[in-house]
C-alpha positions as CSV (number, residue, x, y, z in Angstrom):
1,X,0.0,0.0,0.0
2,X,1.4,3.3,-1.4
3,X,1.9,6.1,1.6
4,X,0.3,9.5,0.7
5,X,2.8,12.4,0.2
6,X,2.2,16.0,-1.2
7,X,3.8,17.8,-4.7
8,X,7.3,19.6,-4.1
9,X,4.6,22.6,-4.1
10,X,2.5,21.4,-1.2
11,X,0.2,20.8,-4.1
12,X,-3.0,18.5,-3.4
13,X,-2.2,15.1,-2.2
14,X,-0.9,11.9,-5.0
15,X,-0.4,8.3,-4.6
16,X,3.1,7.4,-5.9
17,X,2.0,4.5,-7.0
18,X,-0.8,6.2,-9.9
19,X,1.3,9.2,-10.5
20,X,-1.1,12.0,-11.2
21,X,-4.1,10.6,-9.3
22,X,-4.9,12.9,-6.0
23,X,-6.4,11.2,-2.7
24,X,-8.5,14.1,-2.1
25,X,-11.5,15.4,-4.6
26,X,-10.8,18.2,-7.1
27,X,-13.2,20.3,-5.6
28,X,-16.6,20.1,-3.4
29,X,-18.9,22.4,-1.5
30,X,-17.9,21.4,1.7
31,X,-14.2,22.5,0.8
32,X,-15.8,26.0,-0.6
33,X,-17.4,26.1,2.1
34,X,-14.3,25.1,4.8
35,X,-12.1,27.7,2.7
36,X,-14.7,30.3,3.0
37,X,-14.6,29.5,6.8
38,X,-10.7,29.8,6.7
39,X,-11.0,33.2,5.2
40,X,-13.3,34.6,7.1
41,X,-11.0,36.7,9.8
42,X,-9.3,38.0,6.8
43,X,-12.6,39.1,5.3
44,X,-13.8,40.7,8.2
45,X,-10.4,42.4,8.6
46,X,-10.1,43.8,4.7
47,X,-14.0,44.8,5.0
48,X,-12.7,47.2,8.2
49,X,-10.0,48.9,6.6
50,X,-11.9,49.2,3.6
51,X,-14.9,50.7,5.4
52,X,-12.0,52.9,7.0
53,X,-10.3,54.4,3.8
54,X,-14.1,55.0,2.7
55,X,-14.7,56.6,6.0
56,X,-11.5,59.0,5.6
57,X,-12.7,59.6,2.1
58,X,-15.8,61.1,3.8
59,X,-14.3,63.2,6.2
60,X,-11.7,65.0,4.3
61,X,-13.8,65.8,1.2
62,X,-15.8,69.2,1.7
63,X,-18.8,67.4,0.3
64,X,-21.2,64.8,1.1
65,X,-21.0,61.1,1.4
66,X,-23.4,60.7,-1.8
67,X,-20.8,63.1,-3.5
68,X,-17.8,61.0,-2.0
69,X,-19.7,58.0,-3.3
70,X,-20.3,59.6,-6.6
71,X,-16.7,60.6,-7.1
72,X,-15.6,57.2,-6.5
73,X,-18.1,55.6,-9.3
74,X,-17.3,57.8,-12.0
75,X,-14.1,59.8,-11.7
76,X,-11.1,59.1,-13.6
77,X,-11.0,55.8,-15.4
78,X,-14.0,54.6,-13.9
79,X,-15.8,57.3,-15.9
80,X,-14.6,55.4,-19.2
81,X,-15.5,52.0,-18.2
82,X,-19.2,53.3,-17.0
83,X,-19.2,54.4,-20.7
84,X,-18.5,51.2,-22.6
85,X,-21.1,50.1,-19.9
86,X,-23.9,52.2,-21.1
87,X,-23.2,53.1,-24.7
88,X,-20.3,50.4,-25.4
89,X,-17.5,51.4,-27.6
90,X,-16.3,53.9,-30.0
91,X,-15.2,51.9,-33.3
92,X,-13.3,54.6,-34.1
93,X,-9.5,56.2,-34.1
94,X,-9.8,58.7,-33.7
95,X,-9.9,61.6,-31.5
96,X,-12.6,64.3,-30.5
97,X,-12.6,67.4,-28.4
98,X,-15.8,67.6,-25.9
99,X,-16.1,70.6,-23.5
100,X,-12.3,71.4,-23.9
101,X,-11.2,67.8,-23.2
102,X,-9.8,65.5,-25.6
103,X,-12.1,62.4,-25.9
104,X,-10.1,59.3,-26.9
105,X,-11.8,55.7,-28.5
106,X,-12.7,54.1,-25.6
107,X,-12.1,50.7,-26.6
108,X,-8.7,50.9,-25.0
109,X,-10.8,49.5,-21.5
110,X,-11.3,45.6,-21.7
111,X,-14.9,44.5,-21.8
112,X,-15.3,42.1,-18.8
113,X,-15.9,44.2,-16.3
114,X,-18.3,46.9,-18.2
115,X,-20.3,44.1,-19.0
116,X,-20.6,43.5,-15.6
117,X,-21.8,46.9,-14.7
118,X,-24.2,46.2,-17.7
119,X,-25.0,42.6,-16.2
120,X,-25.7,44.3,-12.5
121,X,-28.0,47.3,-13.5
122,X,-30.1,44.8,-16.4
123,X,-30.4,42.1,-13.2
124,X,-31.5,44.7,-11.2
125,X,-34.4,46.1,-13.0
126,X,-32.6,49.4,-14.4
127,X,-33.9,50.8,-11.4
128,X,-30.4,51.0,-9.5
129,X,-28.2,54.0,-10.5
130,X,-25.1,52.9,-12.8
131,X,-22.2,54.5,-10.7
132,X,-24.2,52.7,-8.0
133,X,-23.9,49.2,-10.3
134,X,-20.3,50.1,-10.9
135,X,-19.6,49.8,-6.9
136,X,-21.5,47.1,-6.2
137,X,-19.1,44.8,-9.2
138,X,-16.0,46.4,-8.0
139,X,-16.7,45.7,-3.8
140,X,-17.8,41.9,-4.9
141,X,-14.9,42.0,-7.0
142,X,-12.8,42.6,-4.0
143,X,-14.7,40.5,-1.3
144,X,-14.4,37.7,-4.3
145,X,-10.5,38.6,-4.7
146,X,-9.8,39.2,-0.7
147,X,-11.0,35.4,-0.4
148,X,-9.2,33.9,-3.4
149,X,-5.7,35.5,-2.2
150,X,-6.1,34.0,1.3
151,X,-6.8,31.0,-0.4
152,X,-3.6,31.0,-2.3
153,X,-1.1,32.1,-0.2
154,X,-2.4,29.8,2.6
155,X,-2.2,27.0,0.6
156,X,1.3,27.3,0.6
157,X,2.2,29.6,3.6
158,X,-1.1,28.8,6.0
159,X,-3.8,30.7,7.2
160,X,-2.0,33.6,9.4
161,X,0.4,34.5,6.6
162,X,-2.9,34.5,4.4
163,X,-4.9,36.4,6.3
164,X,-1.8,39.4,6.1
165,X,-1.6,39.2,2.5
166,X,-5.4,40.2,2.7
167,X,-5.1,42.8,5.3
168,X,-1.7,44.4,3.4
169,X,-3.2,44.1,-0.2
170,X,-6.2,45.9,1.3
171,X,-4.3,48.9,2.1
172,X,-1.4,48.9,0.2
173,X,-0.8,52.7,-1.4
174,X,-3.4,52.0,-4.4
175,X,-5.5,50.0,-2.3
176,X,-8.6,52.8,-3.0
177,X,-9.0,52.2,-6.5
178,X,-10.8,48.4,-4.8
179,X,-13.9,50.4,-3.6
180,X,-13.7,52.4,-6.9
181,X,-15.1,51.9,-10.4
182,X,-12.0,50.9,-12.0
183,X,-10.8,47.1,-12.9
184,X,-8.2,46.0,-11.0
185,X,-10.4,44.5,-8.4
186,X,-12.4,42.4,-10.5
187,X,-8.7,40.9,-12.6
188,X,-7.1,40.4,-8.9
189,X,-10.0,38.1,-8.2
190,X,-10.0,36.2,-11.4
191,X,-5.9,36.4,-11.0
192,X,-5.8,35.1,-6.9
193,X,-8.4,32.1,-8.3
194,X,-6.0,31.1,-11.5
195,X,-3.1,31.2,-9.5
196,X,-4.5,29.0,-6.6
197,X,-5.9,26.5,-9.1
198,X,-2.6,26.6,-10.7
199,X,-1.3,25.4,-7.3
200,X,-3.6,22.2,-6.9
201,X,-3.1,21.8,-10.6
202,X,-6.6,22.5,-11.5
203,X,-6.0,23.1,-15.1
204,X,-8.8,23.7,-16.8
205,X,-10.4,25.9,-14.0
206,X,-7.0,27.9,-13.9
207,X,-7.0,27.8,-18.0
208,X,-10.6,29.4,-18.3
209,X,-10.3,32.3,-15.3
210,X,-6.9,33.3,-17.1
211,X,-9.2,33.6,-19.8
212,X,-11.5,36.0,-18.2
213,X,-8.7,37.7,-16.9
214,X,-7.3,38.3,-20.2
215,X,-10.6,40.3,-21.0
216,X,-10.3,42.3,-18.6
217,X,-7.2,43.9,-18.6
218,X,-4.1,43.8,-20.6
219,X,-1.6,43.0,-18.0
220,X,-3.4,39.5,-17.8
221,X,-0.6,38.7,-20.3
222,X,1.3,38.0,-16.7
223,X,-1.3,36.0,-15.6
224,X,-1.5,34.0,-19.0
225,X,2.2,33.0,-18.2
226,X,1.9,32.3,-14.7
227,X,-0.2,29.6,-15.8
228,X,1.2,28.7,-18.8
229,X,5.1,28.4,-17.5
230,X,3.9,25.7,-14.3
231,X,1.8,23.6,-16.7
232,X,4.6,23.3,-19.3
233,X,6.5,22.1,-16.3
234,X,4.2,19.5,-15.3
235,X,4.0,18.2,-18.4
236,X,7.7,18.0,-19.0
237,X,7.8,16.0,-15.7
238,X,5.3,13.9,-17.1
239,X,6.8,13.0,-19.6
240,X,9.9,12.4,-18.1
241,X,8.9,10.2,-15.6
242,X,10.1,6.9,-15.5
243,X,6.5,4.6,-16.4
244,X,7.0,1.1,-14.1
245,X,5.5,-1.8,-15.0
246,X,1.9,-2.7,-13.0
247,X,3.0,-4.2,-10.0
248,X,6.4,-3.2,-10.6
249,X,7.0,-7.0,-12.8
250,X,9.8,-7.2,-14.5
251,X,9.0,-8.1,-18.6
252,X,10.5,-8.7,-21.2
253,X,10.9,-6.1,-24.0
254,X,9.3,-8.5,-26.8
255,X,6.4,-10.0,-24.6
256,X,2.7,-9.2,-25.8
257,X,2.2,-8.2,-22.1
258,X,5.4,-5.7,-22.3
259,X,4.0,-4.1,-25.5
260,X,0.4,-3.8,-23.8
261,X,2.2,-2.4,-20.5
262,X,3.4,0.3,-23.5
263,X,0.5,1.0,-24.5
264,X,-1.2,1.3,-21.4
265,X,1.2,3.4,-20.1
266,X,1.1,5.8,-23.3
267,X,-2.6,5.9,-22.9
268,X,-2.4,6.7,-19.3
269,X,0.6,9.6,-20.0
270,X,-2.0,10.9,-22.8
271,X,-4.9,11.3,-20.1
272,X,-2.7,13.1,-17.3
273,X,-1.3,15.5,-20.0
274,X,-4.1,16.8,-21.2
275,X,-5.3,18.9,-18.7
276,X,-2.2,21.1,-18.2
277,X,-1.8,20.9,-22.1
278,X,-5.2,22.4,-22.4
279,X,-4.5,25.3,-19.4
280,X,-1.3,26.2,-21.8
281,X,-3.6,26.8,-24.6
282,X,-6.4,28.4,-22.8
283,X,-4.7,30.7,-20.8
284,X,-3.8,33.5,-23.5
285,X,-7.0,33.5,-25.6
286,X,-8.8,36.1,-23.7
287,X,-6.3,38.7,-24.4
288,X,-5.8,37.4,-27.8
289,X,-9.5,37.6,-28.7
290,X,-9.7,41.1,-27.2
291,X,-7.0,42.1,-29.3
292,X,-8.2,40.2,-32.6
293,X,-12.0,41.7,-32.0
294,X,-10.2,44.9,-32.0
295,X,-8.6,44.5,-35.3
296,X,-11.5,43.4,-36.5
297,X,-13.8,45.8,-35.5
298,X,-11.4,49.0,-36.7
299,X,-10.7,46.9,-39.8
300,X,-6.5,47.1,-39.4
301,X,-4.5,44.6,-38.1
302,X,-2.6,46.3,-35.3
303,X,-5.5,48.6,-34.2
304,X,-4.7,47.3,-30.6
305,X,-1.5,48.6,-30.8
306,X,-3.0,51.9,-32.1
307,X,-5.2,52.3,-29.7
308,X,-2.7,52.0,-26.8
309,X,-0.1,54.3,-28.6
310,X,-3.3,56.9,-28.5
311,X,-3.6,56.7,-24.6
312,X,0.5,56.6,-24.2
313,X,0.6,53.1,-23.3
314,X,3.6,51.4,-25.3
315,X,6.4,49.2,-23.7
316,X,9.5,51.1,-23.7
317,X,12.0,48.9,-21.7
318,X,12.0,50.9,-18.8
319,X,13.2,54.6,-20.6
320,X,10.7,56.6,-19.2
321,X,10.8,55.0,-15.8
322,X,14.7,56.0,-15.5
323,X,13.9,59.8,-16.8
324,X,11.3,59.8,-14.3
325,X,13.7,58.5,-11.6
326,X,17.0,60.4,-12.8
327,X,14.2,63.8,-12.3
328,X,13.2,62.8,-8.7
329,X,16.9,62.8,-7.6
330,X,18.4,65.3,-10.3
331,X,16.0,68.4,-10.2
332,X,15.1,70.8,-7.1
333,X,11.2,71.8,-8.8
334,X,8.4,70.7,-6.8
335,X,7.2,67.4,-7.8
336,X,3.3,65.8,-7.3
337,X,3.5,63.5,-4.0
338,X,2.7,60.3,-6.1
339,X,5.7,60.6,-7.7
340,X,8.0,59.7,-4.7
341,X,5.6,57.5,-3.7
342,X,5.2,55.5,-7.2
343,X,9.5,55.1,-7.2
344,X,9.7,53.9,-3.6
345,X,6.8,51.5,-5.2
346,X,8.4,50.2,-7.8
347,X,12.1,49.8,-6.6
348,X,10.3,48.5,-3.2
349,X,8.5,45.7,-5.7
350,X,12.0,44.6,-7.1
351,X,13.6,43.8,-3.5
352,X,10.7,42.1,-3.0
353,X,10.8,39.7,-6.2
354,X,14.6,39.2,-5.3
355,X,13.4,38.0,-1.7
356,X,10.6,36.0,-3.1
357,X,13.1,34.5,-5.6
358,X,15.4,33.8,-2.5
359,X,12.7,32.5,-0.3
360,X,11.7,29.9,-3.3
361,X,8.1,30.7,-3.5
362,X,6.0,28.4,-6.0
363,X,6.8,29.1,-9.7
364,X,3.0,30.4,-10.1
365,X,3.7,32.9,-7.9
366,X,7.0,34.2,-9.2
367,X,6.2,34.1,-12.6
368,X,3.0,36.4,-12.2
369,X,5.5,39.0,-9.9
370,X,8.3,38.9,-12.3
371,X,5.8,40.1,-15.5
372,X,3.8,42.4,-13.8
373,X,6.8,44.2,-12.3
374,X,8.4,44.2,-15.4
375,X,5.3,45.4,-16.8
376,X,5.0,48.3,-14.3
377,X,8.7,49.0,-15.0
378,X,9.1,49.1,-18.7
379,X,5.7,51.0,-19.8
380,X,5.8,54.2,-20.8
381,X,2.0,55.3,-19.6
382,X,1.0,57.4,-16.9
383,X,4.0,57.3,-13.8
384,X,1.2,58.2,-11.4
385,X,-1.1,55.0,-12.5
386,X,2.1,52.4,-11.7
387,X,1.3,51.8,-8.2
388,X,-2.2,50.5,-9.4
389,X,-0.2,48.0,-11.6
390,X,1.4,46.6,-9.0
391,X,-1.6,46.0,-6.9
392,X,-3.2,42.8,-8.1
393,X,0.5,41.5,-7.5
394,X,0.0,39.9,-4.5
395,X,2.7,37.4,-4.2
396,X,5.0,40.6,-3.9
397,X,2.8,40.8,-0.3
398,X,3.8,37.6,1.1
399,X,7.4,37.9,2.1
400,X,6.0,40.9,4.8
401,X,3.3,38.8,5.4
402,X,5.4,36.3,6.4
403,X,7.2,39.0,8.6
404,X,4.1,40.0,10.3
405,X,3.0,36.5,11.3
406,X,6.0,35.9,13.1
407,X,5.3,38.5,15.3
408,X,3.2,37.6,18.4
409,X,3.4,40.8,20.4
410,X,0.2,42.6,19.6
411,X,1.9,45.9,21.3
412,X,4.3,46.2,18.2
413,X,2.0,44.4,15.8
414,X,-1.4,46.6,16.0
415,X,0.5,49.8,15.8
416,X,2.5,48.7,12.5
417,X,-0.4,47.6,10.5
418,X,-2.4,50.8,12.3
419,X,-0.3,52.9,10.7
420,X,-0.1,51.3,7.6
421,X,-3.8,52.0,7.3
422,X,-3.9,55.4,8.6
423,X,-1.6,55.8,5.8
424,X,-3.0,54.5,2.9
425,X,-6.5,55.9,3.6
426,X,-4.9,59.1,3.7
427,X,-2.9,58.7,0.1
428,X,-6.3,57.2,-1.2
429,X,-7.8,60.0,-0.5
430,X,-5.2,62.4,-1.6
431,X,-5.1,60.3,-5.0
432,X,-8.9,59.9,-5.5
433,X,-10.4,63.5,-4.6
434,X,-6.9,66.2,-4.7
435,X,-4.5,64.7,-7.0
436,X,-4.4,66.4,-10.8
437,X,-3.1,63.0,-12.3
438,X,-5.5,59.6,-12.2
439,X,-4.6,56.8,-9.8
């Protein structure tokens, strides 16, 4: 009788003797349902400082609450996607001037989660306003993402080191833009659920959320190789895995029963490669069918690529990030507080990749830090909207985590993560209601 022993990745549980069969089911209710338990403290947590940032929001802005609201459903970015929502997009190139402000095509903003503003306010009779529709995806969103990053990092880490990745995602220096009408909620929860089911080698169910991820914002391409990289390595492993006889017999080479051992055991290969073979060629459709609709629909071939040179978004290997840096250190003029901020960010993001490298986190994990870092560093958009790149980036979270969970006295430990959320509700607020660039 085989003993039960777990992946090199504290992946789900095999029997060495069936190599790729798991002692525990895929996936029931009662496991949804014992994860959900799991998670809860960190929910309850990330709800808090939510509510607490939102609560800040409220106090500082000379307005009401309904206005606060109001500015948080529509302003910035979150004022294009609630206009795909409600009139969908502009097939068009080109640009237009409306009340002195330059109106670019609005099909630069991925589909999935306007149509699930659309989705909400049809389900909801119409009667519900959209900004209002708008919050209510983007707070699911990141109830639904808060839950699927505890279950991910604990499945590797455990639950305390979990429930701080929740707690620091939720008020990391961006973390506003989660109660806001913008994206990166919604991909974060599609991105912490790929990444865990990447991790118990759930292919397909990793395969089709990096699909929905890919519609919904273009730095899914991380998550598409996140995904892609680990199943390519379980099916190299697969394949070069020695195949023993039933029983472990000995046969010989020109027996019938040896050639029907073969063929059993290239029938058996064929069913346990599938899966991951199918997640590698899932996982970067979403994107790619955004970006062939788009071609399609403008009637040129690289009308993606068009579009994003339009709203300043091109990959530029890092140029204007080192201009940007070389300014901070170089030049004595007054400079926007996210700009400090965003730099401290980004080089902070790198240490952390090098420690997470160090610290041997699963290959899921690195791979989806590594691109979206590199990502955040070599575009050449906005400087100010970086820091909102980073964010569904979790991994980058754990090694603090980890920190964190090691300490047991509350008297240094409630006035670190205190601060830390005095902190970012008061940036939030400084990026989302008195800052002249967009989060």
């Amino acid at each position: 009788m085989s003993t039960p022993s777990s992946a090199p990745d504290g992946g789900p549980l095999v029997d060495p003797g069936e190599p790729g069969r798991r002692l525990l089911p895929e996936g029931t209710g009662e496991s949804v349902l014992a994860s959900l338990r799991a998670a809860g403290p960190a929910l309850l947590l990330f709800v808090a400082v939510r509510l607490f940032t939102v609560a800040t929001l409220a106090a500082l802005y000379h307005g009401s609450f309904t206005q606060v609201l109001h500015h948080l459903a529509v302003h910035w970015d979150a004022g294009w996607y609630m206009d795909v929502a409600r009139h969908g997009y502009d097939r068009t190139l080109h640009t237009t001037l409306v009340h002195g402000h330059v109106h670019r095509p609005n099909i630069a903003f991925f589909p999935l989660y306007p149509a699930l503003i659309r989705l909400t306010h049809t389900v909801l009779g119409g009667v519900v306003p959209w900004g209002a529709c708008g919050l209510l995806v983007a707070g699911g969103s990141a109830l639904v993402a808060a839950w699927g990053i505890h279950a991910a990092t604990s499945h590797r880490y455990g639950s305390r080191v979990g429930t701080f990745t929740v707690v620091l995602w939720g008020i990391g220096p961006a973390a506003v833009v989660e109660g806001a009408g913008y994206s990166e909620a919604t991909f974060t929860a599609l991105a912490a659920w790929a990444l865990h089911a990447t991790l118990t080698r759930r292919w397909l169910w990793a395969g089709g959320l990096s699909v929905l991820a890919g519609l919904t914002r273009p730095t899914a391409i991380a998550l598409a190789l996140a995904v892609m990289v680990p199943a390519a390595v379980e099916i190299r492993a697969r394949l070069r895995a020695p195949r023993p006889l039933p029983g472990g017999r000995p046969h010989d080479a020109r027996s019938p029963a040896a050639g029907r051992d073969r063929t059993a055991g290239r029938t058996s290969t064929a069913a346990a490669l599938w899966r991951p073979a199918a997640a590698v060629l899932l996982a970067p459709l979403g994107w790619l069918a955004f970006v062939v609709w788009t071609a399609w629909s403008l009637h040129r071939w690289d009308a993606y690529f068009r579009v994003q040179d339009i709203w300043h978004s091109r990959f530029d290997f890092g140029h204007s990030t080192v201009l940007r840096f070389r300014t901070l250190v170089t030049r004595s003029a007054p400079v926007h507080l996210y700009v400090p901020v965003v730099t401290a960010l980004l080089v902070g993001a790198v240490v952390l990749v090098v420690i997470g490298v160090l610290q041997r986190q699963p290959l899921p994990f690195l791979v989806f830090s590594i691109v979206t870092v590199v990502i955040a560093l070599g575009d050449a958009a906005y400087f100010n909207s970086r820091a909102r790149f980073l964010l569904p980036a979790f991994p980058l979270l754990v090694p603090i985590a980890t920190m964190l969970a090691r300490l047991r006295n509350h008297a240094t430990l409630i006035p670190i993560l205190a601060s830390a959320t005095l902190g970012s509700a008061a940036y939030g607020t400084y990026l989302m209601l008195y800052s002249s660039a967009a989060p």
